[in-house]
N, C-alpha and C positions, 0 to 999 in steps of 0.2 A: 175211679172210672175203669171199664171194664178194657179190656184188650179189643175187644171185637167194637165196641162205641168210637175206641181210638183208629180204628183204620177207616169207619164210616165215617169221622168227621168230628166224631168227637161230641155228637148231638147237638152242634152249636146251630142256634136258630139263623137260617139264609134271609136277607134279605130280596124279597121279589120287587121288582121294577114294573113299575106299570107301562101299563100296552104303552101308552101315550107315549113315556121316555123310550120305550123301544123304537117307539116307529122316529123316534128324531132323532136314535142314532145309526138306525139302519140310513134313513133320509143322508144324512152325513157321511156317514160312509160312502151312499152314492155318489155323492160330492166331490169326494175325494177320491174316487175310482174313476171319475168324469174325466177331472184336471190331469190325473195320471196318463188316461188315454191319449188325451189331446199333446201331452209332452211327448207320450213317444211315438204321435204321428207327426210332429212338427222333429224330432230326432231321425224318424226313420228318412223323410223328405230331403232334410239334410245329407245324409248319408248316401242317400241315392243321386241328388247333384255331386256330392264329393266324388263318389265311383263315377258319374259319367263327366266329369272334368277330367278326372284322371284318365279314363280312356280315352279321351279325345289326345290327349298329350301325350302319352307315351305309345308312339305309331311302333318306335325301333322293338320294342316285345313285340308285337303284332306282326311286324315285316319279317323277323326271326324265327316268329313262332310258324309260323308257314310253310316256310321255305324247306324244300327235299333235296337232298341231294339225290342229280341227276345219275351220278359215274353208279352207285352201287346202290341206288333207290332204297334209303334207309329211312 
């Protein structure tokens, strides 16, 4: 076999898939791009009660974080 056969593949015969199997694994794939969605809107959901639990509860960062000092307005 020549050098140049061997970087193109080697001439070895590809097998082609028909449409049909294509389309039932693109179909699948969206399946599974669905289910991934809906995990990380049911993850993000979570995350955003968990932040707003936490800021309901920790006031003393919020009370601190505010406050100026009056004597040299810093």
């Amino acid at each position: 076999m020549s050098l140049f056969k061997m970087f193109r593949g080697g001439g070895k015969l590809k097998k082609k898939s028909s449409q049909h199997q294509e389309i039932e694994k693109l179909s699948e794939r969206r399946e599974l791009l669905m289910e991934k969605k809906e995990d990380f809107k049911k993850k993000i959901e979570q995350e955003i009660l968990f932040a707003k639990k936490n800021s309901r509860s920790n006031r003393r960062g919020e009370i601190f974080g505010s406050w100026k000092c009056t004597a040299c307005h810093c």
